[in-house]
C-alpha positions in Angstrom: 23.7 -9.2 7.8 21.4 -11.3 9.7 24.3 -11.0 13.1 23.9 -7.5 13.0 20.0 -6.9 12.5 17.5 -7.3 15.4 14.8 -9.6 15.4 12.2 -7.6 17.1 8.4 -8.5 15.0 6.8 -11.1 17.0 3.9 -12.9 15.2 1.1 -10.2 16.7 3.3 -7.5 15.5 3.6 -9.1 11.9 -0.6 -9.8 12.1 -0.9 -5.7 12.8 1.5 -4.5 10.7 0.2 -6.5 8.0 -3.1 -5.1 8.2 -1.7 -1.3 8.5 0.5 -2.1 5.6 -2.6 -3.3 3.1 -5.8 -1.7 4.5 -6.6 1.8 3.2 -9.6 2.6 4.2 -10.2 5.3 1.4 -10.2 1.7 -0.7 -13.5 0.7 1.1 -15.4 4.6 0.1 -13.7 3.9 -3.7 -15.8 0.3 -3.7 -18.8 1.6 -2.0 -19.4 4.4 -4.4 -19.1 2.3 -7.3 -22.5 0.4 -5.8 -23.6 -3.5 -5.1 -21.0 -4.7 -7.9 -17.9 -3.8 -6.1 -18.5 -6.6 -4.1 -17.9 -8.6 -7.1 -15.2 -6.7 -8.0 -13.9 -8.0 -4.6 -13.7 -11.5 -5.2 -12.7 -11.6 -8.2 -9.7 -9.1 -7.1 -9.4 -12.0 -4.2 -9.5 -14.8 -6.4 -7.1 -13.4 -9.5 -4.5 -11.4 -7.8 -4.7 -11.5 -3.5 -4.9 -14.9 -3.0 -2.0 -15.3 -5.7 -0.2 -12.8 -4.4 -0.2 -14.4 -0.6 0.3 -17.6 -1.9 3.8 -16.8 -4.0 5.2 -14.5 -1.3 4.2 -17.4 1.9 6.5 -19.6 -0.5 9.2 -17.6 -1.0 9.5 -16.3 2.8 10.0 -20.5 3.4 12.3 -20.4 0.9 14.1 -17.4 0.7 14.0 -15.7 4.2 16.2 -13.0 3.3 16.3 -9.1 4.4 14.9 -7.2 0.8 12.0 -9.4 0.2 11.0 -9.5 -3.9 14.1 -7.5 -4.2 16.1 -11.1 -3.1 13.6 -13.0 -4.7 13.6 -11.5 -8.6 17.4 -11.4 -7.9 17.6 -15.1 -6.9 15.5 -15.9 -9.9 16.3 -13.2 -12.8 19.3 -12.2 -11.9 20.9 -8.9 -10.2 20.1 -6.4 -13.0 16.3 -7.3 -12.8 16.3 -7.6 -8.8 17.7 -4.1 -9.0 14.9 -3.0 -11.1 12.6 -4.6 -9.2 13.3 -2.5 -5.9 13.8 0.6 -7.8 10.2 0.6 -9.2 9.1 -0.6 -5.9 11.1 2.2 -3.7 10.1 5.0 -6.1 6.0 4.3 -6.4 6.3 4.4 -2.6 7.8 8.3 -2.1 5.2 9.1 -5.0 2.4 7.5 -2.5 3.1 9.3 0.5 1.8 12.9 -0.4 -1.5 11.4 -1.1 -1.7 8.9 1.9 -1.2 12.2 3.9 -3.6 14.3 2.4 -5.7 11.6 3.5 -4.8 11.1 6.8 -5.4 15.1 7.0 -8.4 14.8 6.1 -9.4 12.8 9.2 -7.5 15.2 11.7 -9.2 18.3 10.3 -12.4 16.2 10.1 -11.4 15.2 14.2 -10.2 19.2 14.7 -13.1 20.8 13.3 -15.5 18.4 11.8 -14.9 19.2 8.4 -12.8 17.6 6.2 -12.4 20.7 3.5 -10.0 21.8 6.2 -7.0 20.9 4.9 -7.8 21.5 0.9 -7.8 25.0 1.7 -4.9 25.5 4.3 -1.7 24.6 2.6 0.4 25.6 5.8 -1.2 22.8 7.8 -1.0 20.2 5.1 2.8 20.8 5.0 3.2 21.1 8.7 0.9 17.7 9.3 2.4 15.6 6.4 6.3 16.9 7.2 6.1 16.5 11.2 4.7 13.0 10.6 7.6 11.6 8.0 10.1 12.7 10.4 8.3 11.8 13.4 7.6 8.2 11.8 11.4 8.2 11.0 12.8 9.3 14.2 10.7 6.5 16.1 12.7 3.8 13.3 15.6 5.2 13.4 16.2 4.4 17.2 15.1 0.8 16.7 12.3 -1.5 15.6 11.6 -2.3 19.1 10.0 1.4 19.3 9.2 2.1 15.5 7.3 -1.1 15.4 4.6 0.3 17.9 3.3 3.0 15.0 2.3 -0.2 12.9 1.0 -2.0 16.3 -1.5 1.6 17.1 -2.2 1.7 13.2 -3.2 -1.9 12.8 -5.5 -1.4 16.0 -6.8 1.8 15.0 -8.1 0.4 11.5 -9.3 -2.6 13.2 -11.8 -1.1 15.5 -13.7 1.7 13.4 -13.8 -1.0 11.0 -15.2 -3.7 13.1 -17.7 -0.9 14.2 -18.8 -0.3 11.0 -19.5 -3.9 10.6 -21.9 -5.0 13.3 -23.5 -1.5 13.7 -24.3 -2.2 9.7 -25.8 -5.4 10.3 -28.0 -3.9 12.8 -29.1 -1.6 10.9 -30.3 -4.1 7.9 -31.6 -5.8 10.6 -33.9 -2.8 12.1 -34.1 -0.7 9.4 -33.2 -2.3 6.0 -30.8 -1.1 4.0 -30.2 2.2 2.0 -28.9 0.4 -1.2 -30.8 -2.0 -3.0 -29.2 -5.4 -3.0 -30.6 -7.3 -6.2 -28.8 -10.2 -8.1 -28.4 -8.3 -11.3 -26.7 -5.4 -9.2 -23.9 -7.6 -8.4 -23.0 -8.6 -11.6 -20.0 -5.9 -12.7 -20.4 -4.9 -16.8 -17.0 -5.3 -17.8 -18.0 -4.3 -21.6 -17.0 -0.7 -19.9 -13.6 -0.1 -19.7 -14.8 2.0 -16.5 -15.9 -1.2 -15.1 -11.7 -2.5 -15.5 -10.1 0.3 -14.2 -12.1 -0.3 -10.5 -10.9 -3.4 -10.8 -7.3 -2.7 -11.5 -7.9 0.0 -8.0 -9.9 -2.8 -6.3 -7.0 -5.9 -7.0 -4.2 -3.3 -6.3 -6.0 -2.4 -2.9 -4.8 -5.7 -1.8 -0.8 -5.3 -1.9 1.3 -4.8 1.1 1.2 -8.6 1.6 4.5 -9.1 0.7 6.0 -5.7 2.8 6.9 -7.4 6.2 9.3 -9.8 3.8 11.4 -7.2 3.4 12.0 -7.1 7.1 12.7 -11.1 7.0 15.9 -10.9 9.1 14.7 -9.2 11.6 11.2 -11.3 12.7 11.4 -14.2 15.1 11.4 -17.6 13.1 10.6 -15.5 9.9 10.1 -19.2 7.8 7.1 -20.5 10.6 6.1 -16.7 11.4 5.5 -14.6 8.5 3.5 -17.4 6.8 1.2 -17.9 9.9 1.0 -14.7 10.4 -0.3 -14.1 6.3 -3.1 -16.5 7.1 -4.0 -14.6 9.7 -3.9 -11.1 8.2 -4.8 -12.1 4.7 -8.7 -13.1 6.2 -8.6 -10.1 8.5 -7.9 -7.8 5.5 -10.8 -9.6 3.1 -13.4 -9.2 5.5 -12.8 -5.5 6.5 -13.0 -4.5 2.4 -15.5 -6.9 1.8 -17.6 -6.3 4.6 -17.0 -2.8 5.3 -18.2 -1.8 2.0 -21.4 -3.7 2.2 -21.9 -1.8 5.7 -21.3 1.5 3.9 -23.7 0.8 1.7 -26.3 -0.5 4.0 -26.2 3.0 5.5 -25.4 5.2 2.5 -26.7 5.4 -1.3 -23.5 5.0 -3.4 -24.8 8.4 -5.1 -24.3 10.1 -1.8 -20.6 8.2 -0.8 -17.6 10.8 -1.0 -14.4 8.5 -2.9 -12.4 9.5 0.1 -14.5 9.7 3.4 -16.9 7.5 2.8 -16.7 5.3 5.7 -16.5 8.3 8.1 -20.0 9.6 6.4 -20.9 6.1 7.3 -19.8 6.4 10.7 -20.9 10.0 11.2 -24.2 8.9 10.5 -24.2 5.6 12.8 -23.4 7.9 15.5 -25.7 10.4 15.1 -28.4 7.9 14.9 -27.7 6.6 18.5 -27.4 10.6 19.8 -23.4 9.8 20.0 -21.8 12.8 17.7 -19.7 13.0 20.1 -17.6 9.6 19.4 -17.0 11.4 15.9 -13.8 13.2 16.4 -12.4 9.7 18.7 -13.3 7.7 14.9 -11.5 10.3 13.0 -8.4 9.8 15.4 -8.6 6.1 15.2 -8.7 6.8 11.0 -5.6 9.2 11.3 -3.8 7.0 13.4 -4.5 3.7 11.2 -3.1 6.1 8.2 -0.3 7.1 9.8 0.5 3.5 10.3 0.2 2.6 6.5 2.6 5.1 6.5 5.0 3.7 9.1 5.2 0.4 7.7 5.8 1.7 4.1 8.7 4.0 5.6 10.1 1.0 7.6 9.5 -1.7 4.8 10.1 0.6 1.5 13.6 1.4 3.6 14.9 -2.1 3.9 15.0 -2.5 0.0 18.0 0.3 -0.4 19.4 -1.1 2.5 19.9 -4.6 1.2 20.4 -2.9 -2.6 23.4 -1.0 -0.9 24.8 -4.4 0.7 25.1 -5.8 -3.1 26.6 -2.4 -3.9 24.4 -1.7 -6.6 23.3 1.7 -4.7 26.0 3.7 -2.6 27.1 1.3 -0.3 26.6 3.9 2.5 22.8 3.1 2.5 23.7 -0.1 4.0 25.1 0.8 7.1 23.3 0.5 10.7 23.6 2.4 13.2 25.7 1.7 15.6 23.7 1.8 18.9 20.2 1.2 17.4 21.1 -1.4 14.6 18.7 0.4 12.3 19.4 0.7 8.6 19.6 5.0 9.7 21.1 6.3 6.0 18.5 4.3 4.1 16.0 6.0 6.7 17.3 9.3 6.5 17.5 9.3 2.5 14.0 8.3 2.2 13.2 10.5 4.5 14.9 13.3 3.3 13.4 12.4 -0.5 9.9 12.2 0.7 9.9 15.5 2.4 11.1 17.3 -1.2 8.3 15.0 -3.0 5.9 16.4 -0.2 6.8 19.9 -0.9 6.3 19.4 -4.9 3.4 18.4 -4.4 1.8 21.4 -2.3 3.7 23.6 -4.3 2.9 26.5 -7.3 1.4 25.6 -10.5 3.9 24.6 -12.0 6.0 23.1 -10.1 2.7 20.8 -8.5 1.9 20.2 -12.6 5.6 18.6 -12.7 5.1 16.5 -9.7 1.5 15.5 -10.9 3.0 14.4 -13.9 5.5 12.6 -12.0 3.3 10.9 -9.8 1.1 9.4 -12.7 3.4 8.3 -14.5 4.5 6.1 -10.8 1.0 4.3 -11.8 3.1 1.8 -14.0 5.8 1.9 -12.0 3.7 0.2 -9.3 3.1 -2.6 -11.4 6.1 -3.7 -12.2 7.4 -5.2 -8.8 4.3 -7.6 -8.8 5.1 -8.9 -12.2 8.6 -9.1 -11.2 7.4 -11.2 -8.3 5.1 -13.6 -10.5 7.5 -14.3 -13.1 10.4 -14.9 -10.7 7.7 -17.8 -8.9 7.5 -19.2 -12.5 11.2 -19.1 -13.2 12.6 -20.4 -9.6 12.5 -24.3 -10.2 10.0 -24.8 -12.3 10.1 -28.8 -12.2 9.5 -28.8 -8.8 6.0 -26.2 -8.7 2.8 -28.3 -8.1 0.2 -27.4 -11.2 -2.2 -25.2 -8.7 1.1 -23.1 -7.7 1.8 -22.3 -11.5 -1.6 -21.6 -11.8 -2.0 -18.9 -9.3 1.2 -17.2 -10.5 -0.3 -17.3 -14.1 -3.7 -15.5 -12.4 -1.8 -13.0 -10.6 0.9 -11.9 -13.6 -2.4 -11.4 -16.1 -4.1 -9.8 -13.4 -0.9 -7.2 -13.0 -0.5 -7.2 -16.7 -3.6 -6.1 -17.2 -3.4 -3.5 -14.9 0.0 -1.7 -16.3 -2.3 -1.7 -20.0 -5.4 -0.1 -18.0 -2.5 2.7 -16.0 -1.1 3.3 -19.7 -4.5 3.9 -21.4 -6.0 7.9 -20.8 -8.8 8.6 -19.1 -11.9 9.6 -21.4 -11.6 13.2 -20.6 -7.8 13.4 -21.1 -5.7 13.8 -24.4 -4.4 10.6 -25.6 -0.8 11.5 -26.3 -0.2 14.2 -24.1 -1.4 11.1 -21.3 1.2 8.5 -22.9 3.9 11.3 -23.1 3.4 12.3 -19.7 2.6 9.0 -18.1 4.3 6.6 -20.1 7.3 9.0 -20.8 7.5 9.3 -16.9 7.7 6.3 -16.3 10.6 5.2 -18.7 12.6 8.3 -17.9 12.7 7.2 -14.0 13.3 3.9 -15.1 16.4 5.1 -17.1 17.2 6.7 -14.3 17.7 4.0 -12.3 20.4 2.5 -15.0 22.5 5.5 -14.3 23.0 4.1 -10.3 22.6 0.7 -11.3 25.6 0.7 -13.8 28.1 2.7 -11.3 27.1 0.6 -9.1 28.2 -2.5 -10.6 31.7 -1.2 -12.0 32.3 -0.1 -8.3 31.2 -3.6 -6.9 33.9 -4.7 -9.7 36.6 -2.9 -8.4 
């Protein structure tokens, strides 16, 4: 495998696509409009589950430096069967994730196009256009090599970095001029997790932090991936924590949390910055930057999410066709092209009719669990790989991060207030165990043809 791959992710390129792969900056609105106590929320999601998380994959990339990331590792440590489980929930939440990334990277080009967002909920034509051209656009740049598909995570790890870092120092001059627009008080920080309200951002906040472990499923083709990948999760990991942590104390030194939109916030945050100084007309350049770090995310979840098939289809588990590289590029071009293909029908659904958008809808909760289960996978599999030899702080941070995940699937599984209990658990819940089951079907001809 490893002859044939091409080690093309240098340590900057692993630092950037890191921070295109985690940061969502949607995540930083979310926190800001839940007030002063997301910023609790924040490090207790960076105590419980982030800092876990880096920690357990920076081991296993020393140890296990293999093409499929947590696929390799639950494998290595659980077996085949629950490795192959393990990518399938992992694959799946991911072409469920990418109609919504889009909207939201929409949203910033209609905001850049025209200045207003509510562009795009109300022209269906351009949000199937937008979302379609930049799958295959993403795909096409893969398909013809890392050495050029690497650049959309390079311009997407850049393009989150800067309107962020704005954000930042322009908010700390303004509490310096002007104060701030939120009250910061003690007792405000203080999260009331009597409210099951107060759980659920948490679950959102903690689960704003994966992506960590994405450029592991690349492992064979970074340079030194057992020095590089760790230095470079170092790296990202405090790059990442202080752009959620302090961008959404700069949103809310500039906007009340009543007044913060869940999805735009930072760019009412930045709209408003600008206006202040008399320069509007950097606006539309901040909404590009925006678009561009979201079309990133996206890249690096096409590139990484494609690498798990691939190395699934090696072990023959999946059609073995999915593991084949193309010939002049050395890119894994059928996994590519079947995600690619599978997202653009999941992108349809879900800018569909009624009912077939209610089907998809359905679907795409119920890929809330489904989420879940490749970070509990990649706890337990820390636990079970040579126990005797894990320090007592190691087995600790695994034990922080599997209840943290734990808790999470229980919180996706339980209805919101305003929905109907069992018609949620049918839906969700019943989703989710039918694509599960699912998966058995592939899984099970899989193995009788690896038999053979």
């Amino acid at each position: 495998m490893s002859q044939q791959l091409r080690r093309e992710f240098s340590f900057r390129d692993l630092i950037l696509f890191q921070i295109t792969a985690v940061i969502t900056v949607r995540w930083i609105s979310f926190a800001a409009a839940r007030g002063t106590s997301s910023i609790s929320l924040w490090a207790i999601s960076f105590v419980f589950f982030f800092f876990p998380l880096a920690y357990v994959v920076i081991d296993f990339t020393r140890k296990i430096p293999m093409e499929g990331g947590i696929y390799q590792w639950t494998k290595h440590a659980l077996g085949p069967f629950h490795g192959y489980l393990c990518a399938w929930a992992y694959v799946v939440n991911n072409l469920f994730y990418f109609p919504s990334l889009l909207i939201a990277v929409g949203g910033y080009v209609a905001f850049m196009i025209s200045g207003d967002d509510q562009t795009l909920q109300s022209n269906q034509k351009f949000a199937l256009i937008f979302s379609l051209s930049s799958i295959w656009g993403i795909l096409f740049l893969n398909l013809i090599g890392l050495k050029f598909g690497k650049w959309v995570e390079n311009i997407g790890g850049l393009s989150i970095w800067l309107p962020c870092t704005m954000l930042i120092i322009f908010g700390v001059v303004q509490y310096i001029r002007a104060g701030s627009a939120t009250a910061f008080t003690l007792s405000g920080l203080f999260p009331d997790f009597g409210k099951t309200d107060t759980w659920s951002a948490w679950a959102n906040i903690c689960f704003a932090f994966t992506g960590i472990e994405l450029a592991s499923t690349m492992s064979e083709e970074v340079h030194d991936p057992e020095r590089t990948l760790p230095r470079s999760i170092y790296w990202a990991g405090f790059i990442i924590t202080c752009i959620y942590a302090l961008g959404t104390i700069s949103v809310l030194i500039f906007l009340n949390p009543r007044e913060i939109n869940l999805v735009t916030g930072i760019m009412q945050a930045i709209s408003k910055i600008l206006s202040g100084l008399g320069l509007s007309f950097l606006t539309p350049i901040v909404s590009m930057l925006l678009a561009f770090g979201g079309l990133g995310t996206l890249g690096a979840w096409i590139a990484g999410a494609a690498r798990v098939p691939y190395t699934v289809g090696l072990d023959r588990y999946l059609p073995s066709s999915l593991s084949k590289l193309h010939p002049r590029f050395g890119s894994p071009y059928v996994s590519l092209l079947v995600l690619g293909i599978i997202s653009s029908v999941i992108v349809i659904l879900s800018l569909a009719g009624t009912t077939v958008k209610e089907a998809y809808l359905k679907l795409s909760n119920a890929t809330i669990i489904l989420y879940f289960i490749p970070f509990c996978y990649l706890f337990v599999s820390y636990l079970k790989a040579n126990p005797a030899n894990k320090k007592m702080f190691a087995k600790l941070l695994a034990i922080f991060g599997l209840i943290s995940t734990v808790i999470a699937i229980i919180l996706a599984c339980w209805p919101p207030s305003d929905t109907n209990f069992w018609s949620y658990e049918r839906d969700v819940v019943g989703g989710c165990a039918i694509l599960m089951l699912a998966s058995l079907v592939f899984y099970y001809r899989g193995r009788k043809a690896a038999a053979v």
